[in-house]
C-alpha positions as CSV (number, residue, x, y, z in Angstrom):
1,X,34.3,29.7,48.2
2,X,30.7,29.0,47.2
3,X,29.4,29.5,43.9
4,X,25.8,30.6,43.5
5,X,23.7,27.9,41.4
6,X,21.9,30.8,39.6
7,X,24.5,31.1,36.6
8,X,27.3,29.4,35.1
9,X,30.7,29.3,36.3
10,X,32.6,33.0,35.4
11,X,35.5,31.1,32.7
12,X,34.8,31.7,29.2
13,X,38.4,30.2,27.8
14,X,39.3,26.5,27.1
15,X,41.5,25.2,29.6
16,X,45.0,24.2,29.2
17,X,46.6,22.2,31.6
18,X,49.1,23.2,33.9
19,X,51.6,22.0,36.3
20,X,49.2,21.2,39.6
21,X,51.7,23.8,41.5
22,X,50.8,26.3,39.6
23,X,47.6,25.6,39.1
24,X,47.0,25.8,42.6
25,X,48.9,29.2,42.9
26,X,46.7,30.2,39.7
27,X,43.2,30.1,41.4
28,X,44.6,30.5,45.2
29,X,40.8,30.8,46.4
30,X,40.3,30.7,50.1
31,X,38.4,27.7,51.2
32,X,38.8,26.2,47.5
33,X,40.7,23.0,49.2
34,X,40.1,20.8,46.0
35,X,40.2,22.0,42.3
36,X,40.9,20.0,39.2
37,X,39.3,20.3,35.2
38,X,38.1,17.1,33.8
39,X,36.1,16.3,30.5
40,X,32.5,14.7,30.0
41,X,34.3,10.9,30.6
42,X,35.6,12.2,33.7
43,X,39.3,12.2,32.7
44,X,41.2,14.7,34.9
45,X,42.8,17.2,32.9
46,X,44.3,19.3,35.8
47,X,44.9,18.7,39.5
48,X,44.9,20.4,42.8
49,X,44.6,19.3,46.0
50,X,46.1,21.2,49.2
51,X,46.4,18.1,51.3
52,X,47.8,15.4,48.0
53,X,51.2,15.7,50.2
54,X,49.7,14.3,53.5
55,X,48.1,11.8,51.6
56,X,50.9,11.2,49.7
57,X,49.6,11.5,46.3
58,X,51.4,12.8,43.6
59,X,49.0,15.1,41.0
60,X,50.9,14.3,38.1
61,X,49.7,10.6,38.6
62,X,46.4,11.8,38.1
63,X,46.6,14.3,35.2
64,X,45.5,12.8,31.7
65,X,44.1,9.7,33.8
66,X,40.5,8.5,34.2
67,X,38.5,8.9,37.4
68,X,38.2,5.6,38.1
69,X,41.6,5.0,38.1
70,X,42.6,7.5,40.6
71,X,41.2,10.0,43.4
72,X,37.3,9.5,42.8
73,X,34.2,9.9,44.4
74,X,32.4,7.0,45.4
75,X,29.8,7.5,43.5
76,X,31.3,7.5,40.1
77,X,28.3,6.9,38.0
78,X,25.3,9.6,39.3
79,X,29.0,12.0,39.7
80,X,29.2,11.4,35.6
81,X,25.6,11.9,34.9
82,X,25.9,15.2,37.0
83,X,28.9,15.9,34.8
84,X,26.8,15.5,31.7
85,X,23.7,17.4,32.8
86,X,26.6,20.4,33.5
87,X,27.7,20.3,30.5
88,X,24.3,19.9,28.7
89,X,22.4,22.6,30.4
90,X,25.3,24.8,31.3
91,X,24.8,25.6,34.5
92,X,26.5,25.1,37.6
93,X,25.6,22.3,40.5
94,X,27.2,22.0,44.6
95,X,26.4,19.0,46.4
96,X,28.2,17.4,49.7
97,X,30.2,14.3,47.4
98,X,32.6,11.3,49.6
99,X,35.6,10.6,48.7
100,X,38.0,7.7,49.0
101,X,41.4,7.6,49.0
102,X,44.4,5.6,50.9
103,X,41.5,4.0,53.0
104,X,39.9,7.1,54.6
105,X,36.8,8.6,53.2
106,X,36.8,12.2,52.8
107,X,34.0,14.7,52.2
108,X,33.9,17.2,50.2
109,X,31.3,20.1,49.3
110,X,31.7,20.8,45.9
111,X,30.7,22.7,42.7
112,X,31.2,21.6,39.5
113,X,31.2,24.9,36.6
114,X,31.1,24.4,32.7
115,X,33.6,26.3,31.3
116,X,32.0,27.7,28.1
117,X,33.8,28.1,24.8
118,X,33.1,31.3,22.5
119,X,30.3,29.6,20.6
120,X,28.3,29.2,23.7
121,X,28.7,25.2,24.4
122,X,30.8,23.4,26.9
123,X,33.1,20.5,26.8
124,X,35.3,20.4,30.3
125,X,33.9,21.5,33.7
126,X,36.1,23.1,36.5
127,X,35.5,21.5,40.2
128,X,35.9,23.1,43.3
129,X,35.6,21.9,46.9
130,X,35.7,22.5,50.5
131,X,37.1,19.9,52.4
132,X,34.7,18.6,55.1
133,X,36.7,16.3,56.9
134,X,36.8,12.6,56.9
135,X,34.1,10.5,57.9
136,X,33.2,6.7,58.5
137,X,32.2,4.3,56.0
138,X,28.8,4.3,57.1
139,X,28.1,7.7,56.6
140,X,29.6,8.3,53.4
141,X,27.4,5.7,52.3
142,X,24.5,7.3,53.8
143,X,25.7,10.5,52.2
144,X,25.9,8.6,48.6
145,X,22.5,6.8,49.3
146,X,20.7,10.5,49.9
147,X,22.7,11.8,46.5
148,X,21.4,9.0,44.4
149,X,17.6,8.9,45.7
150,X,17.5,12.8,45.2
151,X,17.2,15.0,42.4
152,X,19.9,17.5,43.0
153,X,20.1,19.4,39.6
154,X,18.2,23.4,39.6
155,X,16.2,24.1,37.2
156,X,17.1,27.3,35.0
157,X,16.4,29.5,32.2
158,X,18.8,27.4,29.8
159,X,16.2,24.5,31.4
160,X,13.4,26.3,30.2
161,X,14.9,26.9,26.8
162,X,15.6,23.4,26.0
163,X,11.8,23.2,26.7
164,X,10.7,25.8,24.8
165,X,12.8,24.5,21.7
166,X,10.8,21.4,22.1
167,X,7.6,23.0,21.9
168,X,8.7,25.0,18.8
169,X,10.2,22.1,16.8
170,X,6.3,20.8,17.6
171,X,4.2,23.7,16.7
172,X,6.3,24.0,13.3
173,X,5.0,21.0,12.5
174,X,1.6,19.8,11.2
175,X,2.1,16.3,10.8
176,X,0.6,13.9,13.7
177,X,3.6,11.0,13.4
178,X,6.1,13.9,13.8
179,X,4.2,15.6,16.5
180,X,4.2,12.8,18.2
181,X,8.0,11.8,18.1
182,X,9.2,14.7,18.8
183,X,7.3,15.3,21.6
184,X,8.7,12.1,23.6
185,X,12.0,12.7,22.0
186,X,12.7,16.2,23.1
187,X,10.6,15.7,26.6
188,X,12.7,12.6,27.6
189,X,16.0,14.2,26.2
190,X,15.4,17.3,28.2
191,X,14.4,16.1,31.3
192,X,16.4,13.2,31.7
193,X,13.9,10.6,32.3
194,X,14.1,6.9,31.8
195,X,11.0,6.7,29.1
196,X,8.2,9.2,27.7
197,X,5.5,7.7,26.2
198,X,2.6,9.7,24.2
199,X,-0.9,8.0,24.2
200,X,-3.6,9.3,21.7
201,X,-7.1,9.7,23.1
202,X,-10.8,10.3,22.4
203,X,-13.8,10.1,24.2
204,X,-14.9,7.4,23.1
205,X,-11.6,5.3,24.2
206,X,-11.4,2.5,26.4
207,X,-7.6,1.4,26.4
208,X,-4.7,3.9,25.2
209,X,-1.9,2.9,23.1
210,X,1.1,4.4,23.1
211,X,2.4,5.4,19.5
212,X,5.4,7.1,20.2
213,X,8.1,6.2,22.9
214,X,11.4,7.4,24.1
215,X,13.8,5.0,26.1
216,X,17.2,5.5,27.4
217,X,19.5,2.6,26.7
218,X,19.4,-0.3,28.0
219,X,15.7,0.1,28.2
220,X,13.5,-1.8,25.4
221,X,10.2,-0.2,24.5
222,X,7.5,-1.1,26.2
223,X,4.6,-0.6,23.7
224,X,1.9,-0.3,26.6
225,X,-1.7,-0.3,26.2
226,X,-3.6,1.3,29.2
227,X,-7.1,1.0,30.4
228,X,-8.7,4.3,30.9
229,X,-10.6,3.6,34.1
230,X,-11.2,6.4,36.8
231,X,-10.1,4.7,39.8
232,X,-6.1,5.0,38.2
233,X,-3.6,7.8,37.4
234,X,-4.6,7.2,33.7
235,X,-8.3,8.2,34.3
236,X,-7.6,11.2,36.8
237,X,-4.9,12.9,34.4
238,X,-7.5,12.8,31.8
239,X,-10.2,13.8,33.6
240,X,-9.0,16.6,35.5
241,X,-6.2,17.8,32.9
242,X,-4.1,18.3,35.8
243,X,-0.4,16.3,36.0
244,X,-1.1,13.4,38.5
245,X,2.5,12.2,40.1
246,X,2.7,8.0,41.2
247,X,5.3,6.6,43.3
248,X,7.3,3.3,42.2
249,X,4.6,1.1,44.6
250,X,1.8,3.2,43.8
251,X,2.7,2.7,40.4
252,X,2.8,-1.3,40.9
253,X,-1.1,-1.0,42.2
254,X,-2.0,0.6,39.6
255,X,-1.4,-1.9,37.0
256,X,2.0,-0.5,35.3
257,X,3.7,-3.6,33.9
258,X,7.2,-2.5,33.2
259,X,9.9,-4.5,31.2
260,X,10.8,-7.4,32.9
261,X,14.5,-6.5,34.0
262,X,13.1,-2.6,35.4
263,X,12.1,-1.9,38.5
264,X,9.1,0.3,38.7
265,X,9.3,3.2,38.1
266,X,8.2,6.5,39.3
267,X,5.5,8.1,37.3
268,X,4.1,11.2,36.3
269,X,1.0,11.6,33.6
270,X,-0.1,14.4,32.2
271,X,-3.0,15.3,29.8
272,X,-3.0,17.5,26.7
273,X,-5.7,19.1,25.8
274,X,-7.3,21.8,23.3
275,X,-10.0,23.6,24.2
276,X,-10.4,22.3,27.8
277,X,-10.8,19.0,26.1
278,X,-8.5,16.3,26.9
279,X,-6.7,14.5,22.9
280,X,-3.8,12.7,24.3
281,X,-1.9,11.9,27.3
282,X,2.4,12.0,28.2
283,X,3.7,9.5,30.5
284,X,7.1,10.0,32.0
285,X,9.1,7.1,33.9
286,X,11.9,8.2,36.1
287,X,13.8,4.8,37.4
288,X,17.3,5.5,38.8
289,X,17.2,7.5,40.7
290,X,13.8,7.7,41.9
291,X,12.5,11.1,40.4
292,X,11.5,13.7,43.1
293,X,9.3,16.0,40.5
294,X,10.1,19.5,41.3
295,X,7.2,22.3,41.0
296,X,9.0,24.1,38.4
297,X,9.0,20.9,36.3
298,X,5.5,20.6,36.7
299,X,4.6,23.8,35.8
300,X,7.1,23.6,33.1
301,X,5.2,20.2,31.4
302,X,1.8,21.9,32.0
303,X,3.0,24.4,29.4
304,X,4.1,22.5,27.1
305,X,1.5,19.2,27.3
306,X,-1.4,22.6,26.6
307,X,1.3,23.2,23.2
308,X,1.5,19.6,22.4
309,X,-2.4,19.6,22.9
310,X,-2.7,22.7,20.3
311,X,-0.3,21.1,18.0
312,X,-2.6,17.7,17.7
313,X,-5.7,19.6,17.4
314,X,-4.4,21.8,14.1
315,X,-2.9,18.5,12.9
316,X,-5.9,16.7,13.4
317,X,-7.8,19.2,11.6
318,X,-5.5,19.1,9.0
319,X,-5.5,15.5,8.3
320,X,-9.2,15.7,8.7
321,X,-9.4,18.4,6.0
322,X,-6.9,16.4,3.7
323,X,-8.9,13.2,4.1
324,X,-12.1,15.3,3.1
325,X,-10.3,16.3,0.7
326,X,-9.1,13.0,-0.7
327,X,-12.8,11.7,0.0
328,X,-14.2,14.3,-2.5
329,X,-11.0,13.9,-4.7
330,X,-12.7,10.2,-5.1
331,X,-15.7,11.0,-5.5
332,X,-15.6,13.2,-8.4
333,X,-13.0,10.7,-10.3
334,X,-16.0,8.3,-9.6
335,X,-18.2,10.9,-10.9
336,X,-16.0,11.7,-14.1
337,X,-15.1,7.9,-14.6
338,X,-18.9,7.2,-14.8
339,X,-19.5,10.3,-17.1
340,X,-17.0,8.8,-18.9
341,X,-18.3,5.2,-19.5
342,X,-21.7,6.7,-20.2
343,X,-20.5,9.0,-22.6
344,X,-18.8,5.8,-24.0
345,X,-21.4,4.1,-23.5
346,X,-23.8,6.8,-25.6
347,X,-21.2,6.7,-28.4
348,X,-21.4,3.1,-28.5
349,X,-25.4,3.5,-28.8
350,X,-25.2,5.9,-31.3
351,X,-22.6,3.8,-33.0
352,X,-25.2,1.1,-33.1
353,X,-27.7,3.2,-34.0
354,X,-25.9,3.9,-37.0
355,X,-25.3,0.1,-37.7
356,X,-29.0,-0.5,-37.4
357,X,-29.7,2.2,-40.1
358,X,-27.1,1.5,-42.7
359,X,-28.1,-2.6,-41.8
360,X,-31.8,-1.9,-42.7
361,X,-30.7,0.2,-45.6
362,X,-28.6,-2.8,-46.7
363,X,-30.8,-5.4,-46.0
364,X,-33.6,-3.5,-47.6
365,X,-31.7,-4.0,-50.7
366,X,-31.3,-7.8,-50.1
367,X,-34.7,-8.4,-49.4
368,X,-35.9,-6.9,-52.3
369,X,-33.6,-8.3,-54.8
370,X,-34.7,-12.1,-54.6
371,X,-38.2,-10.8,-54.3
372,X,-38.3,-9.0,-57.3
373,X,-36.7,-11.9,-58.7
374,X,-39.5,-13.9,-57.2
375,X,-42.2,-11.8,-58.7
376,X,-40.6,-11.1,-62.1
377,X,-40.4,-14.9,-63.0
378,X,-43.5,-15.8,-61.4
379,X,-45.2,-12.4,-63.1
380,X,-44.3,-14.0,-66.5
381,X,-45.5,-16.9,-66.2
382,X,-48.4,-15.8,-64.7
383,X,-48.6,-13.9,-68.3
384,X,-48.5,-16.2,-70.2
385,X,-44.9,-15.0,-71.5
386,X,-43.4,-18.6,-71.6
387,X,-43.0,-20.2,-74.9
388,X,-42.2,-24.0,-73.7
389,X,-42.3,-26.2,-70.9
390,X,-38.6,-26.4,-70.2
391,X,-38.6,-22.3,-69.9
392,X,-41.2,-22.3,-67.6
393,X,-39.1,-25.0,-65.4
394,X,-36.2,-22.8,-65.5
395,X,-38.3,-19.2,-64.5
396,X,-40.0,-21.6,-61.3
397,X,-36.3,-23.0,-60.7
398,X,-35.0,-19.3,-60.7
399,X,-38.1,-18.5,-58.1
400,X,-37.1,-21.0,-55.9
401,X,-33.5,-20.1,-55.5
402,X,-34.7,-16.4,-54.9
403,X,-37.1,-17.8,-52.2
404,X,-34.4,-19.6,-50.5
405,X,-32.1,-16.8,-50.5
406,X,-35.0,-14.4,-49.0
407,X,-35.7,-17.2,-46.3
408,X,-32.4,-17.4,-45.4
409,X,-31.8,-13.8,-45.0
410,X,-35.0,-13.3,-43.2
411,X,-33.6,-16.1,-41.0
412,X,-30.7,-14.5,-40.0
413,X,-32.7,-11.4,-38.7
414,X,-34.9,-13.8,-36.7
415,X,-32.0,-15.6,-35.4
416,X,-30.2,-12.3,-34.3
417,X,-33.1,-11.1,-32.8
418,X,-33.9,-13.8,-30.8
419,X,-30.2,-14.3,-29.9
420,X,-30.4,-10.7,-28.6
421,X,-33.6,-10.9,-26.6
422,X,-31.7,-14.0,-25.0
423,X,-34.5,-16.1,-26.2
424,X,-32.1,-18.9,-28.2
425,X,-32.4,-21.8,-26.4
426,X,-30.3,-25.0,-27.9
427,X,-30.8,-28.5,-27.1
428,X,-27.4,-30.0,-27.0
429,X,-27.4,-33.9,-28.4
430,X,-24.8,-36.6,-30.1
431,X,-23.8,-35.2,-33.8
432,X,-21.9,-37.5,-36.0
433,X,-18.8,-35.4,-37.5
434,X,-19.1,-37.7,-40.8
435,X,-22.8,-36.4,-41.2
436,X,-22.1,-33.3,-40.4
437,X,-19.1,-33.3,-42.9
438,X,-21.0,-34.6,-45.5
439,X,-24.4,-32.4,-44.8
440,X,-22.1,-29.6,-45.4
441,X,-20.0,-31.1,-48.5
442,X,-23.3,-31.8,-50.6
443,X,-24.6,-28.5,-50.1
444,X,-21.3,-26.2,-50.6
445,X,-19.1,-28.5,-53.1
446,X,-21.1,-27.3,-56.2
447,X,-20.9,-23.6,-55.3
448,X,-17.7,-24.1,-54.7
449,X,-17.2,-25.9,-58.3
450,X,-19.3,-23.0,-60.1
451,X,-16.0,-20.4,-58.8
452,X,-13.2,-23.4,-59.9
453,X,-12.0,-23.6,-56.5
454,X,-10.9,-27.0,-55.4
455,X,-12.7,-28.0,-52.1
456,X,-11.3,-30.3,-49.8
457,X,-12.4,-31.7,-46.1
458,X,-9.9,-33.3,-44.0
459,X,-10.9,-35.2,-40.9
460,X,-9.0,-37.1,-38.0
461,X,-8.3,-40.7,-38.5
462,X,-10.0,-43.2,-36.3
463,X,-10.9,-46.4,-35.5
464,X,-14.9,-45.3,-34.5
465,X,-17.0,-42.6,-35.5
466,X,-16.2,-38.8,-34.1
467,X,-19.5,-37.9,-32.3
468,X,-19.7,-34.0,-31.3
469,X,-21.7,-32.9,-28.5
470,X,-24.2,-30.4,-30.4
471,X,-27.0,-29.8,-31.8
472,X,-27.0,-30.8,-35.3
473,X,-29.3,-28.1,-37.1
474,X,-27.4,-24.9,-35.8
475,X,-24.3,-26.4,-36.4
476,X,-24.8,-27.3,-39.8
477,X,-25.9,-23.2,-40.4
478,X,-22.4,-22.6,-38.9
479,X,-20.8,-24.4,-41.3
480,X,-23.4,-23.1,-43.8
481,X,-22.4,-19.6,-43.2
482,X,-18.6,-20.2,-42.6
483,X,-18.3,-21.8,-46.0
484,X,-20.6,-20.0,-47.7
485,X,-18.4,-16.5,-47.1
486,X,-15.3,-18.8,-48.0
487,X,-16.8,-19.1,-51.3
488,X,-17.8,-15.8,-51.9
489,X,-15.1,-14.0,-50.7
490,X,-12.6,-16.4,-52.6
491,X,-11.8,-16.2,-56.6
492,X,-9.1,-18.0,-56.9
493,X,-7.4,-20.8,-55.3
494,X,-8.7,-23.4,-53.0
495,X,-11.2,-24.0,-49.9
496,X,-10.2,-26.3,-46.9
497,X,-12.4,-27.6,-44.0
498,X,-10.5,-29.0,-41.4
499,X,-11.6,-31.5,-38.3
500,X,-9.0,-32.1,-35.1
501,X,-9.6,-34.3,-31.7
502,X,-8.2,-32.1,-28.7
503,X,-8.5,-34.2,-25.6
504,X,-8.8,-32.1,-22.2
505,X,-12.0,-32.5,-19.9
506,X,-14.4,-29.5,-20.0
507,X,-18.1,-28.7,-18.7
508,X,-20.7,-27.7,-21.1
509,X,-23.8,-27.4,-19.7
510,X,-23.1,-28.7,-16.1
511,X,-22.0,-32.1,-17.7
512,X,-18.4,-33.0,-18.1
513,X,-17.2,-33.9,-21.6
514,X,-13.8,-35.6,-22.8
515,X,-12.2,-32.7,-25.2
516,X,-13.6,-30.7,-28.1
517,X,-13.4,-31.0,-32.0
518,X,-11.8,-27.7,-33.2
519,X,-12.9,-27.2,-37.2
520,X,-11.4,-24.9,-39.3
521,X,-12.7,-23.1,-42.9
522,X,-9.8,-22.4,-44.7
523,X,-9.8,-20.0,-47.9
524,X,-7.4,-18.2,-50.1
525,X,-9.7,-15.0,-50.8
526,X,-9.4,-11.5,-50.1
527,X,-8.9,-11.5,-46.2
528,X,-9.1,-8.5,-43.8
529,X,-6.8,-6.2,-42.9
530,X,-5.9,-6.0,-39.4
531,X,-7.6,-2.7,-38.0
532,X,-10.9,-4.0,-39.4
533,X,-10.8,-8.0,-38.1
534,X,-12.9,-6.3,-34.7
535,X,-15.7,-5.2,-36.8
536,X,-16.3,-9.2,-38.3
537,X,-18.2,-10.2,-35.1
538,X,-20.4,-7.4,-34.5
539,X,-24.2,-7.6,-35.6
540,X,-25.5,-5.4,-38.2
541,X,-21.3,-5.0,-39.1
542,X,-19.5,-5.5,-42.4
543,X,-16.1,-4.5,-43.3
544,X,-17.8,-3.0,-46.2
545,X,-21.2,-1.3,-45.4
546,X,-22.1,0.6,-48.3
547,X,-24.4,0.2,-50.3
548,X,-22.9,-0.6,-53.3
549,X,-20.2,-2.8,-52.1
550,X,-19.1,-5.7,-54.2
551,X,-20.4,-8.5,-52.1
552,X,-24.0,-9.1,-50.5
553,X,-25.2,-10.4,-47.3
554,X,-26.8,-8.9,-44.5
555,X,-23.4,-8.9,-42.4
556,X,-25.0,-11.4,-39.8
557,X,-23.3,-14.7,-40.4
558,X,-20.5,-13.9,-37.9
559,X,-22.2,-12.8,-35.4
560,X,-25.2,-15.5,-35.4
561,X,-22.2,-18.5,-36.2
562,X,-20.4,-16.6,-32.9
563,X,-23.8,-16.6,-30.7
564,X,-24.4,-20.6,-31.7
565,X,-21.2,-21.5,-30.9
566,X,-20.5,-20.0,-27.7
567,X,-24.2,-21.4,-26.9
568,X,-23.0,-24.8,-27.2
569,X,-19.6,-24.3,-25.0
570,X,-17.4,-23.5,-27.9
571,X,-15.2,-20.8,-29.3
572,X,-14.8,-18.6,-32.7
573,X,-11.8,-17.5,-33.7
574,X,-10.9,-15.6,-36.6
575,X,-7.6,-15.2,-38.6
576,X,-6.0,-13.3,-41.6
577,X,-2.8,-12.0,-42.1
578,X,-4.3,-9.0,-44.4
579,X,-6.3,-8.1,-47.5
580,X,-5.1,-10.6,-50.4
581,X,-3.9,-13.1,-47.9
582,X,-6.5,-15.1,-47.2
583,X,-8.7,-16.0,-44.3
584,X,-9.2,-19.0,-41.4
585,X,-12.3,-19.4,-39.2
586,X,-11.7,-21.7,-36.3
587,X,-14.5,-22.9,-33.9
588,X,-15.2,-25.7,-31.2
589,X,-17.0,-28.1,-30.5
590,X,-17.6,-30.5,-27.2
591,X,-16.5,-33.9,-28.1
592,X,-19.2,-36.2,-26.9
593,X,-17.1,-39.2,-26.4
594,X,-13.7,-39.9,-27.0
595,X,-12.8,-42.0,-30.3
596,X,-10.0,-44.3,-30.9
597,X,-7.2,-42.7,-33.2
598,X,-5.1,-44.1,-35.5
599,X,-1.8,-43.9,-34.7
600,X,0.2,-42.7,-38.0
601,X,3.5,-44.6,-38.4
């Protein structure tokens, strides 16, 4: 009986096993001299054979048994694969198979049938043969060697199916990764091939490299890179978008450097393509057997590469799209993050505008209240409104003190302005701490006195004088202003300048110095609450800037003492715990030489 290779095998019911007699008796097809069930390993599940009593061979032996074990083909492992593909594509296959048992070799032609279960899949095949007769050795290994080098499975609808799943699982998707993976997946799966690699490609491309791959185990990827040249397969696929098929020696001369442990394969390269331009290219390797590419398979991969093709144009365009996208995305956060720092930055200059105005509105005040002063006491003498000598003393003593204020204020504007023009330019020399101390104690310790505060300045013992790295004039206006708001701030209690060596080498002005002197103007007056500390060093600030706040002052000292000191490589720091709790100013200064301390005991 011959089955045709068309459709599957006519037995929709699982298959039980039964006694090989009746088994036999069951099927009773003339011509059928062979018939047994087996399963996907190649275990027999049933048995028939009209001539096991000749050959002495007893089917029970081989029920339930593996085909190795037993009556087998020679060719166990292509007779599997075949299995597999039977049961994977459900459709039937006949080929001429030899046989060896109880040293003869016996041919067979045979069919192998899936027998498909109610949900449409297959897990057992049926085989039936018609005994050829026996043969030599040779020639059943002539017959095996013509199996093995030849690609006996049909092509089918189901085929075509697989096929056309593959393409749909692509064209469902937009993504290229995806595309790409299951293209190499579902081609290599389908067809059965050793490897299917997918190469992207532009014209502007000089090598491919492969960025998906499928292998069949024991295979290791291969992660090839390819010249695109016109003299090899890889050019002429491209060029001509038409599949270009390369033998295993063929493939060696064309470059093809297979895994190490392979032997080379045969190939077969195909282009996809959108719009009669070529964006990619599939490479299939077929390497046991040697893979005899069938027209139908051909046609069948032209199809699908055009699909593929179509499938990494849209995603292309899709990615293109969403990086245009992301591209504009960033540009107008740029856009809005730059409106936003100028509107910050046009609050900020209207914020200083408003400084400016209420500074010049204070400092209008403070100009003109020592210069009225001025005028007043020099206005009566000029009068002749004094009655003695001593009273006209006092009204010139009152005139200077008005004229020092008014000098010192419009010094301060001067200094600020020049500081922000970037005009200030300090000459940094040796300053002795002691005269420093002392420059600052003469001045401040009678204003100090006048409140009832006690006054104290505490500086590091040492064997030699403490020489900062400064310059002394600006310095001293540091501690002229840092003092100077410690008295007036402060009502009650007690004002405490502090001096301390901190070693640690630092560069000030390209020049490397031993440490820094950190000094500290300690008071007990009405400190500043937290939220307001950041508006201390800002120019034309004050924590209070009405008009008619409490204390005077242009709100400058800060922010000059701040300016000077950074200018000679040091740092300001201010600290107060709140309002009523007092306040510290802390600044630096480069230690010009390092002094010898005096150890305390």
């Amino acid at each position: 009986m011959t089955l045709p290779s068309d459709r599957p095998f006519p037995i929709t019911q699982s298959v039980v096993p039964v006694a090989p007699q009746n088994f036999g008796e069951f099927l009773s097809v003339p011509g059928a001299d062979l018939v047994f069930t087996q399963d996907g390993a190649g275990q027999y599940l049933s048995f028939y054979w009209r001539e096991a009593e000749r050959y002495a061979l007893d089917p029970t032996d081989v029920v339930c048994r593996p085909i190795e074990e037993t009556f087998a083909p020679m060719a166990i492992v292509p007779y599997l694969k075949w299995v597999h593909q039977v049961l994977n594509y459900l459709i039937p296959i006949r080929f001429e198979c030899p046989f060896e048992y109880a040293g003869e070799y016996l041919i067979f032609d045979l069919t192998i049938s899936p027998i498909l279960m109610p949900h449409g899949t297959a897990t057992t095949t049926v085989v039936m043969g018609q005994f050829l007769g026996s043969a030599s050795r040779e020639r059943a290994l002539e017959i095996v060697n013509t199996l093995v080098h030849s690609s006996i499975f049909p092509r089918s609808d189901r085929y075509q199916k697989h096929l056309t799943q593959v393409v749909w699982n692509i064209r469902r998707s937009l993504d290229l990764d995806t595309i790409w993976q299951q293209t190499v997946v579902g081609l290599g799966e389908a067809l059965g091939v050793s490897r299917c690699l997918i190469f992207p490609y532009k014209a502007s491309s000089t090598t491919l490299k492969a960025v998906a791959e499928y292998c069949q185990p024991p295979l290791e990827p291969l992660h090839l890179e390819l010249p695109v040249a016109e003299d090899t397969y890889v050019g002429q696929a491209l060029s001509t978008l038409k599949p270009i098929t390369v033998a295993s020696r063929a493939g060696c001369e064309s470059g093809l450097e297979p895994a190490a442990a392979e032997e080379m394969p045969s190939v077969l390269a195909i282009a996809t393509c959108y719009q009669d331009q070529p964006n990619g290219l599939i490479i299939l390797h077929q390497i046991d057997p040697v893979r005899i590419w069938s027209d139908v398979e051909i046609d069948l991969l032209r199809e699908i590469a055009e699909q593929v093709g179509t499938g990494i144009a849209h995603a292309m365009l899709l990615e293109e799209s969403r990086s245009l996208a992301s591209e504009l995305q960033r540009v107008n956060d740029s856009l809005m993050q730059q409106h936003q720092e100028l509107e910050e930055a046009r609050r900020q200059a209207e914020a200083a505008s408003r400084l400016k105005s209420d500074f010049l509105a204070n400092t209008s005040h403070e100009l003109r209240t020592p210069l009225n002063g001025m005028i007043g006491f020099l206005k009566l003498i000029i009068d002749g409104m004094v009655d003695d000598p001593e009273e006209q003393s006092q009204f010139i003593a009152e005139a200077h003190g008005s004229a020092i204020i008014l000098l010192q204020i419009i010094n301060d504007i001067l200094d600020i302005a020049k500081i922000e023009a970037g005009k200030m330019q300090l000459e940094l020399n040796p300053v002795k701490l002691d005269d420093l101390m002392t420059a600052v104690e003469n001045f401040t310790r009678p204003q100090a006195q006048q409140k009832h505060l006690s006054f104290e300045i505490r500086t590091p013992e040492t064997h030699d004088e403490v020489i900062l790295y400064g310059n002394y004039q600006r310095l001293l206006q540091v501690m002229f202003n840092l003092v100077g708001n410690a008295i007036k701030f402060t009502h009650q209690g007690e004002i405490t300048i502090t001096a301390e060596v901190i070693p640690g080498k630092i560069v000030v002005q390209n020049e490397e110095k031993p440490g820094r002197v950190k000094i500290s103007v300690a008071d007990t007056g009405i400190g500043v609450s937290l939220e307001k500390q950041d508006k201390l060093f800002q120019s034309f600030s004050q924590v209070d800037g009405s008009r008619t706040r409490q204390y005077g002052g242009t709100g400058l000292g800060l922010a000059i003492s701040q300016k000077l000191v950074e200018a000679m490589g040091g740092v300001v720091n201010f600290i107060s715990l709140g309002e009523g709790l007092g306040s510290t100013v802390t600044f630096t200064v480069p230690l010009y030489q390092t002094p010898l301390m005096i150890s305390t005991p």
